[in-house]
C-alpha positions in Angstrom: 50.0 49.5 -28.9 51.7 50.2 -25.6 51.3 47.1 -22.8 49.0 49.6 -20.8 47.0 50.2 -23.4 46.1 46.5 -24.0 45.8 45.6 -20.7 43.8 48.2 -20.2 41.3 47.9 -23.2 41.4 44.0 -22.2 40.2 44.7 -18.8 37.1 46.9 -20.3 37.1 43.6 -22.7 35.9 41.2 -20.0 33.9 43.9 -17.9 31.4 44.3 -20.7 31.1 40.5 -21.4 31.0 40.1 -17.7 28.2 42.9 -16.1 25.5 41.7 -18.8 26.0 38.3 -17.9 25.8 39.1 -14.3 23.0 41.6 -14.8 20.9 38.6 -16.7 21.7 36.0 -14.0 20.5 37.9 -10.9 17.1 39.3 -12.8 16.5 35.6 -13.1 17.4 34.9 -9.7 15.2 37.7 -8.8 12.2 37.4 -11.0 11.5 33.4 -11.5 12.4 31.5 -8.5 10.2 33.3 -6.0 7.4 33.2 -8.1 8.0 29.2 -8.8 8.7 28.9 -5.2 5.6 30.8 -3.9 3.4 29.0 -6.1 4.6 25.3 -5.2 4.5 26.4 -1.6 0.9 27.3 -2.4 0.2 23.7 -3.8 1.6 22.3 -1.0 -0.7 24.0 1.6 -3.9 24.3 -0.5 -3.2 20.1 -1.1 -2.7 19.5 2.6 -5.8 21.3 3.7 -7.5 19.8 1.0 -6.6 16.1 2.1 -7.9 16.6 5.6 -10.7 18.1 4.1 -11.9 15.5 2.2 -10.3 12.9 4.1 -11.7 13.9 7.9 -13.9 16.6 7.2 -16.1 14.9 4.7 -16.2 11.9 6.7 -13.2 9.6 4.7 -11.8 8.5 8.2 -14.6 8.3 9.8 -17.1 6.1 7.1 -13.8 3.8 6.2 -13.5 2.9 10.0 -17.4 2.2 10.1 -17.1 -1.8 9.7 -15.1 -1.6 13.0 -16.7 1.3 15.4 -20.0 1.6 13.9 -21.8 -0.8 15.8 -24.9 -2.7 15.2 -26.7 0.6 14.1 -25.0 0.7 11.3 -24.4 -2.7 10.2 -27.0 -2.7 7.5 -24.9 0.1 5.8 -21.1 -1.3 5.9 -20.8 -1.4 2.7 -21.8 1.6 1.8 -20.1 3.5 4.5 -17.0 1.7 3.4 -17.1 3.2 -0.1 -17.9 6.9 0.8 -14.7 6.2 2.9 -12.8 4.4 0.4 -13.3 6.8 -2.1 -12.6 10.1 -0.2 -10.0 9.1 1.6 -8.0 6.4 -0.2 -8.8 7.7 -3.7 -8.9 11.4 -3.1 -7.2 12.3 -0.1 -4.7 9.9 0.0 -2.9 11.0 -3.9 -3.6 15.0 -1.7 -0.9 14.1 0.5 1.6 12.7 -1.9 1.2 16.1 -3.7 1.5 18.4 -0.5 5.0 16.4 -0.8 5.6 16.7 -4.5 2.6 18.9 -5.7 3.9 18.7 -9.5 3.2 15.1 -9.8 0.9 14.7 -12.8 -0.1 11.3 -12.2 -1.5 12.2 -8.6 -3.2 15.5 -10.3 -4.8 13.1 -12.6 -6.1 10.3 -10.0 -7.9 13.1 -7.9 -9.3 14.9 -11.1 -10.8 11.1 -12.4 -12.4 10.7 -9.0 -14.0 14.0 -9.9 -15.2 12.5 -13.0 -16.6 9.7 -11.3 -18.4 11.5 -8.7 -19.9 13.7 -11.5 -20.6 10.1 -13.9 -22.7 8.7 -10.6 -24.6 11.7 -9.9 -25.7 12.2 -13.3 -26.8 8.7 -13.1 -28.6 9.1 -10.1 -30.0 12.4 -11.4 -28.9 13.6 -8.7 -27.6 17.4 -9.1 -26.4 18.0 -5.0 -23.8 15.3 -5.9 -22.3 17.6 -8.6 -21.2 19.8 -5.6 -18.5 17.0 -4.2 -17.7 16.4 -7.7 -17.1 20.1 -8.7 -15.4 20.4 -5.5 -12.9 17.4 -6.1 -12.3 19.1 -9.6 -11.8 22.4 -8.8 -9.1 20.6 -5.8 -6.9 18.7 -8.5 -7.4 22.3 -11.0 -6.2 24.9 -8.7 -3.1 22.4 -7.5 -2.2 21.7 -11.1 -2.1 25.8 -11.8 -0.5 26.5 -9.0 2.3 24.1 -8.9 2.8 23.6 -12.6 3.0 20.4 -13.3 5.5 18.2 -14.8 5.9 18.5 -18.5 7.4 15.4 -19.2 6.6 12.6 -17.0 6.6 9.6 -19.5 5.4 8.5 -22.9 1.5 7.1 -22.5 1.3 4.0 -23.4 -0.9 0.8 -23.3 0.5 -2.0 -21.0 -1.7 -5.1 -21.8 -1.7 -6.8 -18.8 -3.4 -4.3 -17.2 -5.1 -3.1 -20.1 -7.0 -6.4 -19.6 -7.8 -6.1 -16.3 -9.4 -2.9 -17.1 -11.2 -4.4 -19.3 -12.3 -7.5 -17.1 -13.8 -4.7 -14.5 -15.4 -2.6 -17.0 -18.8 -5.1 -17.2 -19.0 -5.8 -13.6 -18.4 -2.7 -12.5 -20.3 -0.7 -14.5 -23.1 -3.3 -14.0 -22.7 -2.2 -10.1 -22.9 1.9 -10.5 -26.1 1.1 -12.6 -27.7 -0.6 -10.0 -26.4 1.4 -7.5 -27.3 4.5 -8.9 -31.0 3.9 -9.1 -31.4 2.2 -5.9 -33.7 3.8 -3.2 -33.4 1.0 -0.5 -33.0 2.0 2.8 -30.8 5.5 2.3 -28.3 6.0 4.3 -26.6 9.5 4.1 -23.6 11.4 4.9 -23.7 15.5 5.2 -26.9 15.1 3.3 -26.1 13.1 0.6 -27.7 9.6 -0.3 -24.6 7.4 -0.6 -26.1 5.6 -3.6 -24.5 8.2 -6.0 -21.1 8.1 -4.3 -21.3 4.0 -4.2 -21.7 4.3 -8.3 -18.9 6.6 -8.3 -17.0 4.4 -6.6 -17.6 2.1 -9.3 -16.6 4.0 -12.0 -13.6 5.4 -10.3 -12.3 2.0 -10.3 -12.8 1.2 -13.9 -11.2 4.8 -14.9 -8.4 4.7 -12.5 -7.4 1.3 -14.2 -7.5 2.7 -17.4 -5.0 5.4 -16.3 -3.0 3.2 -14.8 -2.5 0.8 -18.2 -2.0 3.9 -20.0 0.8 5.5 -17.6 2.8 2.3 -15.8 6.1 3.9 -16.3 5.3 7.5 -15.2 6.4 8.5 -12.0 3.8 7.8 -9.1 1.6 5.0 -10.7 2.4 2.5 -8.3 1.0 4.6 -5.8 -2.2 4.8 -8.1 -2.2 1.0 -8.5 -1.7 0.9 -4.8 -4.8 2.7 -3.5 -6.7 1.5 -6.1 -6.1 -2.3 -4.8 -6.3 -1.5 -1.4 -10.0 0.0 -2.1 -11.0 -2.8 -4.8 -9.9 -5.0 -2.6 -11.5 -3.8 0.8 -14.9 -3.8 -0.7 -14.3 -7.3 -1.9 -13.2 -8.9 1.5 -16.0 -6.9 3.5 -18.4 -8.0 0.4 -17.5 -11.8 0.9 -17.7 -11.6 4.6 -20.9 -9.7 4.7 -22.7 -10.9 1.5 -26.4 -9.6 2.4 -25.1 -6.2 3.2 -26.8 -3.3 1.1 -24.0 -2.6 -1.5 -22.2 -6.4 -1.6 -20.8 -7.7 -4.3 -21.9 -10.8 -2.7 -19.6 -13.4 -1.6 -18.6 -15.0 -5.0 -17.7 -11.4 -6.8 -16.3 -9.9 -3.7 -13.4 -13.4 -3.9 -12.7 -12.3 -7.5 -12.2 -8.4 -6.7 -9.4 -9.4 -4.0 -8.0 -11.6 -6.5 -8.4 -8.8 -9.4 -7.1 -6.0 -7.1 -4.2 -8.5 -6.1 -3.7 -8.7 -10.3 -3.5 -5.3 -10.5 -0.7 -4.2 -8.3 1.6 -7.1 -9.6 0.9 -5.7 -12.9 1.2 -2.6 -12.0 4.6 -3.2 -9.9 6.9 -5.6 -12.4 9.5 -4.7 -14.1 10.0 -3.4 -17.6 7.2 -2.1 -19.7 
């Protein structure tokens, strides 16, 4: 075959293995990123306005900061001011922000969706259906973030670390001992948007207990800590305003409110050490 001929035929070689390669790399580039990207971007925002939803809106700032502003008026109801706070702005709206910033992280998806759970637990124990709306609500936040952003197929292997598998199990009985009793008292109500704040103080409760329980389960997945971290800083809030105010409606009283600082303190060296 003449040199011209080859060359040629070469050339027409390398064009067909090259314009279906090409051809297959800008469909992608043209069909799956923006989708991915506009969807993420979409997880972002609705998670943003979602934290300062239930963060300010909903009165997270505002109830947590109580103790300090509230004045005398509302000094019977520090504790439970504190833990509507606690929980919707340390437990919910706090894990909102992380996933505006990285709305694929499961672990954050999950801690927002088991404060859902919670909020639904203490209003059925309450019989109380208007605190199935924040609970749906809290849901239906961690739901439509997960679908929109897609989240993270492979963020670790669940499995149980003892140490804090223990402490779980060291707050199951108390706390679930507390969201009984808190969620069929009808002393002195005290209510935020028109909800009783028995209900949410039960929650609270069995937040705690279920939040551990994730955390033993997922210790090496990315974000935890940041799990392990909100849940001792609300664990152990209500146990240093519970020691220092034992006769408050909602206490743990002094002697329980010592041991969940201490437990909460447990918790978050557990939670933080090295190696599995």
């Amino acid at each position: 075959m003449p040199r011209a001929n080859r060359l040629r035929d070469g050339w027409h070689d390398r064009v067909r293995e090259y314009v279906p390669r090409q051809l297959t790399d800008e469909a992608r580039a043209a069909h799956t990123p923006p989708v991915r990207g506009g969807r993420i971007v979409a997880a972002q925002v609705l998670a943003g306005v979602a934290a300062v939803f239930w963060g300010w809106l909903f009165f997270g700032v505002q109830d947590t900061l109580t103790v300090f502003v509230g004045g005398q008026e509302f000094a019977k109801h520090y504790l439970m001011e504190s833990g509507w706070g606690l929980l919707f702005l340390v437990l919910v709206a706090t894990p909102l922000v992380g996933l505006a910033r990285r709305p694929r992280t499961v672990i954050l998806v999950a801690q927002v969706g088991t404060v859902g759970l919670a909020l639904a637990v203490g209003a059925l124990l309450a019989r109380s259906a208007s605190h199935l709306l924040p609970a749906a609500g809290v849901l239906l936040t961690a739901s439509a973030v997960a679908v929109l952003a897609g989240l993270d197929k492979h963020p670790g292997r669940a499995r149980v670390d003892a140490p804090l598998a223990v402490l779980a199990v060291i707050a199951a009985v108390p706390a679930i001992g507390y969201a009984w009793r808190m969620a069929h008292s009808h002393v002195d109500v005290e209510q935020t948007v028109n909800l009783d704040h028995y209900p949410v103080q039960a929650a609270l409760s069995v937040a705690v207990v279920l939040l551990a329980g994730l955390i033993a389960l997922t210790k090496e997945w990315p974000g935890t800590r940041l799990v392990a971290a909100a849940l001792t800083v609300t664990v152990g809030w209500m146990g240093i305003e519970s020691a220092v105010y034992p006769h408050k409606l909602g206490s743990f009283g002094t002697a329980w409110g010592w041991l969940a600082v201490v437990w909460s303190i447990a918790l978050l060296g557990a939670a933080i050490r090295p190696g599995p």
